[in-house]
N, C-alpha and C positions, 0 to 999 in steps of 0.2 A: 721788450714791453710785454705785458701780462695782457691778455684778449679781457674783455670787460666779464664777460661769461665764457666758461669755460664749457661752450657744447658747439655743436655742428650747427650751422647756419642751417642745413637740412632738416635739424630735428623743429629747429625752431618755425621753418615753414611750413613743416606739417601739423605743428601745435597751433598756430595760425588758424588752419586750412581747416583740424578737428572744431576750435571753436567758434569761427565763421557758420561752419554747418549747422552746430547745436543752435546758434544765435539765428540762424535763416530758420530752422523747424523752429524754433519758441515763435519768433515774430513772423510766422509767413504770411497767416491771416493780415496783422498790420499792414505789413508791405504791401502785399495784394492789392489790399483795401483802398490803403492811400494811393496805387497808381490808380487802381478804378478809379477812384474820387476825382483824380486830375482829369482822367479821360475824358467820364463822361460830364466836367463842370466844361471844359477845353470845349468841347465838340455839341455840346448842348444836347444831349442827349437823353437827358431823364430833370424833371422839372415837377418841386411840389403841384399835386393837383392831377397830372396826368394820369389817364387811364391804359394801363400798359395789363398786357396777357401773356403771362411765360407758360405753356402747357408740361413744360421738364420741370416745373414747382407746381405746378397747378393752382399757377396766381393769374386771377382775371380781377383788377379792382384798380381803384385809384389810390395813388402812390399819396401815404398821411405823415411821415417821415425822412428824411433822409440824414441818416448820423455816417460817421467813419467806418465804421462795421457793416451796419446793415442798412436794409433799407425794409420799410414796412407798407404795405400794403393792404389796402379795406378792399376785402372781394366782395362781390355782390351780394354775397349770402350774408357780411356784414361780419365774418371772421378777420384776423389777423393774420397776414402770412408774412413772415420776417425773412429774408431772403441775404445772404451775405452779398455785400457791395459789389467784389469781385464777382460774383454770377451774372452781373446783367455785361459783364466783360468777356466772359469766357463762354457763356451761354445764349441761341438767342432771344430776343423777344418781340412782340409787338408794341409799338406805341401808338395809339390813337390819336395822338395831337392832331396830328398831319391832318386827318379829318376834321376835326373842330376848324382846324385854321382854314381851312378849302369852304367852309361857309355849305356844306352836303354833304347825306350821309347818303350811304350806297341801297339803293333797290335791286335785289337780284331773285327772282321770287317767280315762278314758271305757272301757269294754268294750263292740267293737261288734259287734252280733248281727245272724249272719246273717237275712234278711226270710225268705226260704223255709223256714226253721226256727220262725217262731213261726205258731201256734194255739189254738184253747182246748183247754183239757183234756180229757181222756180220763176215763172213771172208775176206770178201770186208776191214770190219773198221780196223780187227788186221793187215791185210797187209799194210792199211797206216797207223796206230800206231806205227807200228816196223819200223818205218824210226824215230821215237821222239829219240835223244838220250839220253835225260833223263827217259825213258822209258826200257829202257834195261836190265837195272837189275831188274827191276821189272817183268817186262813180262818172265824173264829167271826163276824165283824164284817162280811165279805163274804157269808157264808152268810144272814143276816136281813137284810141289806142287796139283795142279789139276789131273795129271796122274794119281800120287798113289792112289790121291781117287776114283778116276773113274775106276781102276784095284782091289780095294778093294770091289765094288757093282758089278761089270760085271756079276758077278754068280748069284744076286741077282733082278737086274733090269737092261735089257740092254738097255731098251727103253734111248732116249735122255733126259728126260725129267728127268729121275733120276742121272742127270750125270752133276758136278759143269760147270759152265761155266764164264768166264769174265761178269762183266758189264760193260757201259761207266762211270756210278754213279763213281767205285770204280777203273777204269783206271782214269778219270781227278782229285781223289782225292789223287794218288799216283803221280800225275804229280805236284800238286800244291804242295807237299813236295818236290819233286825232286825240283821244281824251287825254293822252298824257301831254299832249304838247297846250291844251287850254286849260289844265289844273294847276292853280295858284302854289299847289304842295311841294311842285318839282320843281327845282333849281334848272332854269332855263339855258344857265352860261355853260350849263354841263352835260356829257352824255346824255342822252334820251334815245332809246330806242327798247324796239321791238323785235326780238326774233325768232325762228321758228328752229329749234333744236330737233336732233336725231330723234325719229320714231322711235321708241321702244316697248317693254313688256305692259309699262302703265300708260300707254296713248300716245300722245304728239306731244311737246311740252313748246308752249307757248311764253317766251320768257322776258319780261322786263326788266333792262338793266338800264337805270335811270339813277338819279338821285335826291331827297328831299330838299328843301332850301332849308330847314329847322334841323340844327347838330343835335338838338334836344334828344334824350329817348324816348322819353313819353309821347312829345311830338309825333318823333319820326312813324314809332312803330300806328301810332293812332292814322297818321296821313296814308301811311302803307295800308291796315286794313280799311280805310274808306276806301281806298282805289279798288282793291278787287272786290271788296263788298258788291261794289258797283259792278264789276265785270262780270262778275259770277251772279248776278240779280239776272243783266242784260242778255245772258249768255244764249238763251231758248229762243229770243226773238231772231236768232239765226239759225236757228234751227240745227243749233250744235248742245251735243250734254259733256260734261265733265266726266272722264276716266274714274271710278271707283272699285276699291275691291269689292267684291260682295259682302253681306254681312251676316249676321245671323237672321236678323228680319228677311234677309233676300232668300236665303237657305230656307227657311219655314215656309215662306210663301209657294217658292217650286215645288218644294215636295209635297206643300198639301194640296197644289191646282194637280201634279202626276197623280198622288192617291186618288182624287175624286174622278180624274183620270181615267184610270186603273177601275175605278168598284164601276162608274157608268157603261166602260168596257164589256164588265163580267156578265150586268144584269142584262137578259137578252129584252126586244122587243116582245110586246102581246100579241101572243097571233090569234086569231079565228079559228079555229074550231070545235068540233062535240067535244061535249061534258064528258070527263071522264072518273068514274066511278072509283071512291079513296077505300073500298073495301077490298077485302081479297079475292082470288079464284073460289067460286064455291064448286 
């Protein structure tokens, strides 16, 4: 019998093999595409409407298409960034849903206090602290809490110096809880707190990490600057200032209080004595 074709089954598996190849490069994008497509419809992963952030495209917007190819998104600036399907597979990114769905968006947001501004209290400051009424159980709880230990050293150190005392530091950081925990803004079923992060080169950083109850932005970011509006308004009646660099207004005013400084320095005091004659030796 006569073979059908007259070649090597070898040749023919590599003429196979050559146009498989050429057929994977022509179609690779498809292929790609379509597994993405599967992935991420399978695994629920990207959904008209979402607000996703890839920084390796430098897409921050919400997702206005989804085709077999690409996918388009509107960034905030209100551009178009067309992204191939297969990227949000091989690449990664953020999806915001997850926040929308959680009913809070995240506060993480620091107020940092000048070092040279905190010390304990005064009895002057606790008399006008104990008028805050978010302050009340606190000051009550600190108040029997400081007693016992200062009745526990008495026999040992009666000097002042050995003996707990309030700060302002850790009164406006127990006030910034009390306000977050009675502001209608913050999502109460979630993280709420306050905490006092590493000293560094800009002050102490006073940080809340909390969350709004409104997903909204406008909302949120509106809810966020009333809180520290607030914080940073109440911040002096503790007798603490906020960490700043200096500015140029601050640079003008030292160097003109040193000049004036400096000439009052130079010009001596009037002294008493005889008149002395502005003509020459005759």
């Amino acid at each position: 019998m006569r073979p059908l074709i007259d070649r090597s089954p070898l040749t023919l598996l590599a003429d196979l093999g050559a146009v498989s190849a050429v057929l994977l490069l022509i179609f690779k994008d498809t292929i790609l595409s379509v597994m993405a497509s599967i992935q991420l419809s399978s695994n629920d992963m990207l959904r008209l409407g979402d607000w996703i952030a890839m920084p390796s495209a430098n897409v921050d917007g919400f997702v206005v298409d989804i085709a077999l190819h690409t996918i388009k998104v509107q960034n905030w600036d209100k551009t178009i960034s067309t992204v191939p399907t297969w990227h949000l597979i091989s690449h990664s990114y953020r999806n915001w849903r997850g926040m929308y769905d959680s009913g809070g968006q995240r506060i993480r947001r620091a107020l940092h206090i000048d070092v040279t501004s905190v010390h304990f209290h005064t009895d002057e400051e606790l008399a006008c602290l104990h008028q805050f009424n978010l302050l009340k159980d606190y000051f009550e709880g600190k108040h029997d809490e400081i007693a016992q230990w200062n009745r526990r050293i008495n026999g040992e150190g009666a000097a002042a110096i050995n003996h707990r005392r309030l700060s302002n530091l850790g009164s406006f950081r127990a006030y910034m809880q009390a306000y977050l925990d009675r502001s209608p803004d913050i999502n109460h079923d979630m993280l709420c707190s306050v905490r006092q992060l590493d000293p560094g080169p800009d002050g102490i950083p006073l940080q809340i990490y909390a969350y709004t109850s409104n997903t909204n932005f406008v909302e949120h970011e509106d809810a966020q600057s009333d809180i520290f509006d607030h914080l940073i308004s109440i911040l002096p009646d503790f007798g603490l200032a906020l960490f700043q660099q200096p500015t140029g207004a601050d640079l003008r005013a030292g160097l003109a209080g040193s000049r004036a400084g400096s000439v009052l320095g130079q010009v001596p005091a009037a002294q008493p004595g005889p008149a002395r004659s502005t003509s020459g030796p005759r």
